[in-house]
N, C-alpha and C positions, 0 to 999 in steps of 0.2 A: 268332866270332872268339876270344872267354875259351877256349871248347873247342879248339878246333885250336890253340891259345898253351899248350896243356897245364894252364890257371890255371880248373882243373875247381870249386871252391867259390868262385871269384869266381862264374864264370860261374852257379853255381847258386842264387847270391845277387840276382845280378842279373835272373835271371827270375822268381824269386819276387816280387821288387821291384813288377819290371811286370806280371802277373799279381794281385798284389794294387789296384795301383795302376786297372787295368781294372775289375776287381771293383767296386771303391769308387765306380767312374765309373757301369758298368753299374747297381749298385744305386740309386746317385743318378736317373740318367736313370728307371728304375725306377718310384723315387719320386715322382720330378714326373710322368711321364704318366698314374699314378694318379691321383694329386692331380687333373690335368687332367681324367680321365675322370670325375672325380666332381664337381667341380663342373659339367662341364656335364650330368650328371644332372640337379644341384640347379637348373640353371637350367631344366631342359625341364620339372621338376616344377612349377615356379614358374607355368612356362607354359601347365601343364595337359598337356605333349605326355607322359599317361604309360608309353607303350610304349618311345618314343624315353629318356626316363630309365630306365625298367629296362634296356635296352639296353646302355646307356654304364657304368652302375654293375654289370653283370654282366662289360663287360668289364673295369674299373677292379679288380673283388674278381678276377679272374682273372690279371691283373697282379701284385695286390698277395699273393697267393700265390707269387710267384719273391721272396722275400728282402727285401719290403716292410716298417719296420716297425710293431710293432702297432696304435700311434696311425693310420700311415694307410690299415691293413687295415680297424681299426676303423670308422674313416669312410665306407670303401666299402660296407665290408658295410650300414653306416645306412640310406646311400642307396638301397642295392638295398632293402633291408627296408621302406622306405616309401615305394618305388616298387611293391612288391607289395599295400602296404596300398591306394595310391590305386588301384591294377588291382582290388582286392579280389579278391587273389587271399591272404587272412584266414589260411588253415587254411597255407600255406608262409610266410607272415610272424611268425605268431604262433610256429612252431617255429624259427625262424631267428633269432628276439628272445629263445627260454627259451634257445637254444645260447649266442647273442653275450654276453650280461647278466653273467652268472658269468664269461668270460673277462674281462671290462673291469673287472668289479668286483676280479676276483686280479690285474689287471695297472696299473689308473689307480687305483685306490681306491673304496669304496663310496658317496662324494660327488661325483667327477669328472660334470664337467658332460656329458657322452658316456654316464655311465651314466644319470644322470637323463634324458637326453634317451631314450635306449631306453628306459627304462621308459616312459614318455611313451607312446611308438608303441606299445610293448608293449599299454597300455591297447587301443589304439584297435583295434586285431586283437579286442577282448574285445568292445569297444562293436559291433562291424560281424556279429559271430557274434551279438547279443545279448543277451549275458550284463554284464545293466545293474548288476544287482547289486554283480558283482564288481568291474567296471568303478570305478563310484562311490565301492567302498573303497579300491582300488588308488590313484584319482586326488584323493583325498583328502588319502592318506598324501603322495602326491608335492608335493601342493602347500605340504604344510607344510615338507617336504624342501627345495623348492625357494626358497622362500621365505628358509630359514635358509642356506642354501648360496647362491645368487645374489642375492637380494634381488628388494620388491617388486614394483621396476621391469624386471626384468630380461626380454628378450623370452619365453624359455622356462617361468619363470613365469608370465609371461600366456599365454600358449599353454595351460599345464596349466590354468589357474585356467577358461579357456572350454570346454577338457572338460567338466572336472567340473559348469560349469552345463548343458551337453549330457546330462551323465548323470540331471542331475536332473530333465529336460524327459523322456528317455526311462523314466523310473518314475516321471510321473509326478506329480511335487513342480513344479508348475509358478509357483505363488506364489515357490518360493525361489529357483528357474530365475531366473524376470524380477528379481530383486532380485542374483544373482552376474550376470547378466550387463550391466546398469547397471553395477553398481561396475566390472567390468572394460571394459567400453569408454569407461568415463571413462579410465581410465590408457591404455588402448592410445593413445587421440586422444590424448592429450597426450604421451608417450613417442614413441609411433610417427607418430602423425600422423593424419586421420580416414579418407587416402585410400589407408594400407597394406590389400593385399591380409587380414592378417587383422583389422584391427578393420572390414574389412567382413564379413566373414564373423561376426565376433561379434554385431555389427547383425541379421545374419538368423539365429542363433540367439534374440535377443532377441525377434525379428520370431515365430519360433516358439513360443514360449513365452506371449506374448502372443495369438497365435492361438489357442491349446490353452485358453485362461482364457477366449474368445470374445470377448477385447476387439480385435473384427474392425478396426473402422478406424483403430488405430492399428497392429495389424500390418500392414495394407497401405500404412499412409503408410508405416512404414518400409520396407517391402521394398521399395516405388519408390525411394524415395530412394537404397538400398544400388544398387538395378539401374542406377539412373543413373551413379553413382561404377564401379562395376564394366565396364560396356560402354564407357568413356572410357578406366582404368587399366588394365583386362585387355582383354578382347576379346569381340566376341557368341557365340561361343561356346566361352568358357571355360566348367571344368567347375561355375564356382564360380557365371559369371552364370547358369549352365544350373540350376543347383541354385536360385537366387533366384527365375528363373523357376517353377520347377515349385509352388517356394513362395507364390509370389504367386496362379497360378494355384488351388492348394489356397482360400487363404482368398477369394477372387473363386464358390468351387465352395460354400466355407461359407455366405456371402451372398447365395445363388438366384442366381447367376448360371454356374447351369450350362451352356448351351450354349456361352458365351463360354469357360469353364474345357474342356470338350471340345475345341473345336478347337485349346487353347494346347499343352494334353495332348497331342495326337496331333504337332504339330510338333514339341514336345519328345522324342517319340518317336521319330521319324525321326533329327531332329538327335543325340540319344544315342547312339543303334546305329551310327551314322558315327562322332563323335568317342570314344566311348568303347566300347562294345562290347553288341550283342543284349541279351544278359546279363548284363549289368551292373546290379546292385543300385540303383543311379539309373535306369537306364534301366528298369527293373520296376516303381522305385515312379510313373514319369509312366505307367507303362502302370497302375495299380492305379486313382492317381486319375482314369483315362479310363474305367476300369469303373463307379467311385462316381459319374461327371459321369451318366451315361447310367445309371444307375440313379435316382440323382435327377431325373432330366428325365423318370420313367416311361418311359423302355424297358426296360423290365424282361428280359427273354429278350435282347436283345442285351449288357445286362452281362453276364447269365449268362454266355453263352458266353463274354465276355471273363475273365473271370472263373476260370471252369474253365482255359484253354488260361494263363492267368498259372499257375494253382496250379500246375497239373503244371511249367511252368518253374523256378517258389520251392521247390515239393520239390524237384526234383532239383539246383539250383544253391546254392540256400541250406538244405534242409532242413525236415521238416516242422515242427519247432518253436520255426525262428524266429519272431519276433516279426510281420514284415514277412508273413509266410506263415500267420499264424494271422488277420493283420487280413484277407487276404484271402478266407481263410476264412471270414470272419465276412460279408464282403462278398459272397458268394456264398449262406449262410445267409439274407441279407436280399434276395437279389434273388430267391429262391424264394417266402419269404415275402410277398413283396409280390406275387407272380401267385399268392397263394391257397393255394402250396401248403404248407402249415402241417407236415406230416407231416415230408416230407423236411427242411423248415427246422428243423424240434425238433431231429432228428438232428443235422445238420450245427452247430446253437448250442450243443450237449450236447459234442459232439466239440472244437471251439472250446476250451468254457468248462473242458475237463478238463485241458487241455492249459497252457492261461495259468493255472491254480493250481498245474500242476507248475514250469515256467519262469519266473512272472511273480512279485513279491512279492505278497501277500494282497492288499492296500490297493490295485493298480494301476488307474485309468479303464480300462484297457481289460475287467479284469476285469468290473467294475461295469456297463461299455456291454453285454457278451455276456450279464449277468444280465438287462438291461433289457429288450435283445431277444427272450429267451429267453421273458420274463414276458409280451411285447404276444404272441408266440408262441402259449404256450399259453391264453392268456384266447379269444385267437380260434376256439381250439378248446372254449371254455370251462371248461377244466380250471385254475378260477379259484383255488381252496386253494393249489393249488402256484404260479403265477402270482405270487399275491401274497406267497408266499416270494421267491422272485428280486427282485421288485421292491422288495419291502425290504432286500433286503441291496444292491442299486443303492443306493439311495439313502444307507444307512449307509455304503458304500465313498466315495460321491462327499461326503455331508456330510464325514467325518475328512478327507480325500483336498484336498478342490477348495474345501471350504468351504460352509455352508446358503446364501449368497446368489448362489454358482455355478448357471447355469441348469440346469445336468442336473441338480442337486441338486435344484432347484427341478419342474422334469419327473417325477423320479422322485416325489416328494413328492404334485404332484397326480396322478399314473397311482395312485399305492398308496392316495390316496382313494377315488379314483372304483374303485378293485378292494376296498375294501372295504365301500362302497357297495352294488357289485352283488354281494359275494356276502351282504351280509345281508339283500339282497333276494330270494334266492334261498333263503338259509334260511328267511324269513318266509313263503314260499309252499310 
């Protein structure tokens, strides 16, 4: 009507108007469906549904791409990134956490609680690849970050601080393990409360770490108790009660109660490849400890095979020199071993043990456990000079490491007597 009235810069004024005014609307609207789309990422993460959260956060960061701003591109992108980490899909998160990190840091500041929280994840892409080491210094640093920047109650903080004692159970340090993560499930209970989804999950880290030091009955009382709180607050199978399970099962397989740990393992197995996937790094390690069950109960040639058909899966999905794929390694080395066959088991303990002193820190139990093997190994073949080399550096890994009144320390201790025993019996003859 402005244009047919001849009043050509009203009129041009007035659809600018509304044009802008749309804009403003459209970007809002924008806004909130992102917003929308991401929290219920965050809720189906919560829930364990993690295909259905990458889902929603893919279409939320897809959204927040048309003119969303950075604060709530940022959040999408979170979600998606730790929708990837629960997929353990490690190697697209970890690259999606070094891109996001430096945008939030130029855009919120290098204390904003979004950056801290990506670092965070960032970590845990490191811990999932392995890489314990770095892992530990990373979440170290954060925790003191986070500590100064949120304080000690703050949930994020304790979130970081149950890493870090995760990292120190993964190299390892299992005495310091159970001491962070005591202190931190005291604050979580009392902050969060005892029946949040993570001060149970710090519970069965606790439960871990305690298991590792072989102080078997009390990591089982805990991991009941956590499993009881969990199949109430979550559900039976959440990834998190599935993870407690598998846990419990371990220390029940520690205990001689291997047939019972077998068939926990194999349900867990089935129940995995449904809720979460074949391949999935949880679902591999209930398949690993179904090979240790039935290698312990003497079926020797049926771990094997289990054994072998896991490796070939951990190479080609996680790599030959993860951590998870070297213990199975090691797992396969002993079930050779133990049908006698000495030869092929040297090989396979040698290939192991070269591999966890490039990957693993000096000092680590696992290192120490593959010298141990390596050492009953060759004494079987009699090649007891060298034998008794391995077995001593067992023992010195696990005395510095675990401590002289830890029982592997103690096992290695009397194997390196009784090897130096026979061989100065063997010299005297």
């Amino acid at each position: 009507a402005l244009q047919e009235a001849g009043k050509f810069k009203e009129a041009r004024d007035y659809a600018l108007e509304q044009a802008r005014r749309l804009e403003t609307e459209r970007h809002k609207r924008i806004k909130e469906e992102v917003e929308s789309w991401t929290e219920a990422a965050k809720g189906e993460l919560t829930l364990g549904h993690y295909d259905k959260a990458l889902e929603y956060a893919t279409k939320a960061v897809t959204l927040a791409d048309q003119k969303a701003d950075f604060s709530t591109w940022s959040a999408a992108r979170h979600q998606q990134g730790w929708a990837m980490i629960k997929m353990r899909k490690d190697k697209e998160a970890r690259a999606l956490y070094e891109e996001l990190i430096p945008l939030q840091q130029a855009a919120l500041g290098p204390d904003a609680s979004a950056v801290l929280r990506s670092r965070r994840t960032l970590t845990d892409t490191l811990w999932h690849q392995g890489h314990y080491a770095l892992a530990e210094e990373q979440d170290s640093a954060l925790v003191d970050d986070c500590q100064r920047v949120l304080g000690a109650e703050h949930y994020d903080t304790l979130a970081c601080q149950n890493n870090f004692a995760s990292d120190l159970v993964s190299q390892g340090k299992y005495a310091e393990a159970e001491q962070e993560y005591r202190a931190v499930s005291r604050l979580m209970e009392r902050v969060l409360g005892g029946k949040h989804p993570a001060a149970l999950t710090c519970r069965m880290g606790l439960g871990n770490a305690l298991c590792f030091q072989k102080k078997y009955a009390e990591a089982e009382s805990e991991y009941r108790a956590v499993l009881k709180l969990q199949v109430s607050v979550l559900y039976a199978e959440h990834p998190d009660t599935l993870m407690t399970r598998n846990s419990l099962a371990n220390v029940r397989n520690d205990q001689g109660n291997h047939a019972e740990a077998a068939l926990e393992y194999r349900s867990l197995l089935q129940i995995r490849a449904r809720v979460l996937d074949p391949e999935h790094p949880d679902t591999l390690r209930s398949w690993m400890g179904l090979a240790k069950a039935l290698n312990d109960q003497g079926r020797h040639a049926e771990a094997e095979l289990e054994y072998r058909k896991l490796l070939e899966t951990q190479q080609r999905v996680q790599g030959a020199e993860h951590p998870d794929t070297l213990r199975s390694q090691m797992g396969l080395a002993k079930a050779l071993d133990d049908q006698g066959r000495h030869a092929e088991a040297e090989l396979e303990f040698r290939a192991v043990l070269k591999l966890q002193e490039r990957v693993l820190d000096a000092e680590h139990p696992d290192i120490a456990r593959s010298c141990y093997n390596l050492a009953l190994c060759l004494k079987a073949q009699q090649k007891l000079s060298e034998a008794l080399q391995f077995i001593q550096q067992a023992e010195q890994v696990w005395a510095k490491r675990l401590g002289p009144d830890h029982p592997d320390t103690k096992e290695a201790k009397a194997g390196r007597e009784r090897f130096e025993a026979a061989l100065k019996q063997v010299k005297i003859q």
